[in-house]
N, C-alpha and C positions, 0 to 999 in steps of 0.2 A: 783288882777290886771285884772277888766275886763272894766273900762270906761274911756275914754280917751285916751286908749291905742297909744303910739307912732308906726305910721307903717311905715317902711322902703320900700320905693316902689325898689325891683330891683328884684332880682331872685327867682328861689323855692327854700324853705328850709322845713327841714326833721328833724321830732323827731330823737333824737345821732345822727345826722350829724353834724361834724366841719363846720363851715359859714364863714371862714374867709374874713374881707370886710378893704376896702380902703376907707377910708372916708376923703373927701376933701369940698366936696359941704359945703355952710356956714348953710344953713338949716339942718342937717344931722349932722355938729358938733354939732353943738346949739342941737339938741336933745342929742346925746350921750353923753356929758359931763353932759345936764338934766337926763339921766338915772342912771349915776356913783354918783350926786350929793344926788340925794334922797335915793340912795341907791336900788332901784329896782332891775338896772344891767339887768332887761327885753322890750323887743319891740319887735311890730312884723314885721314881715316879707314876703311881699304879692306880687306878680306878677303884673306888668301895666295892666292896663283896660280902653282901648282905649274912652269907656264914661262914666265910673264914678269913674276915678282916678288911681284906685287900684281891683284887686278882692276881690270878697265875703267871701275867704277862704286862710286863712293861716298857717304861723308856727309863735309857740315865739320862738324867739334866747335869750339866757342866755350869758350878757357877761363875759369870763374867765379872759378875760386880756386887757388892754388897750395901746398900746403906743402912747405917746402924742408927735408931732414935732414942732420946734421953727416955720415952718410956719403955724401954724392953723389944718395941718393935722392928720391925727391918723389910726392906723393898729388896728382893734378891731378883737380878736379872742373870738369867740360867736359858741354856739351849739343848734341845736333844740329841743326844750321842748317840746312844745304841740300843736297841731293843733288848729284851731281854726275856727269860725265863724262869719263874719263881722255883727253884726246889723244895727249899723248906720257909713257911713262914715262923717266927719269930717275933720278941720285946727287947728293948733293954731304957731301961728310963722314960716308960712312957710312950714311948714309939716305935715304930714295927720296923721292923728288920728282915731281911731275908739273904738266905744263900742264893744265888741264882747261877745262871748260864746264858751266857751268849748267843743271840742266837744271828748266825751267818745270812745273809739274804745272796741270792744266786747273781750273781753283775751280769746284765746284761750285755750281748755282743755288739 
């Protein structure tokens, strides 16, 4: 999962931190039901950036659990996986996308 990446523009997120989000917006269902469809269950997760969308650098959220309401809405409990790094930003339906990279942190001894 590094092209096309669906990015969620709202908060920071943290490798093992719980993310729990409120999703209402129609662009933002429409990704997360595309996430649980293909089965990925990943997206990421990037901070606004007043001119080019989204920031350069983010977290993946893994989704745990999904609950779906009769009006369109859904409570997604998600936790951060991996930092990352934007290459290219991107659309497709309303919502942003990005190629990104990985980015390795050093293990301490």
């Amino acid at each position: 999962l590094n092209k096309n990446v669906p990015i969620f523009v709202c908060t920071m997120a943290y490798p093992t931190v719980p993310c729990p989000l409120h999703i209402f917006e129609p662009c933002y269902r429409l990704m997360i039901r595309r996430c649980m469809e293909t089965g990925t269950k990943q997206f990421g997760m990037c901070i606004s950036d007043p001119v080019k969308g989204f920031a350069d650098y983010g977290c993946i959220l893994e989704i745990r659990n999904v609950e779906f309401f009769a009006d369109g809405r859904s409570v997604v409990d998600s936790i951060g996986k991996r930092r990352f790094k934007v290459i290219q930003h991107s659309q497709r339906d309303g919502y942003n996308t990005a190629d990104i990279e990985y980015i390795e942190d050093q293990k301490v001894k």
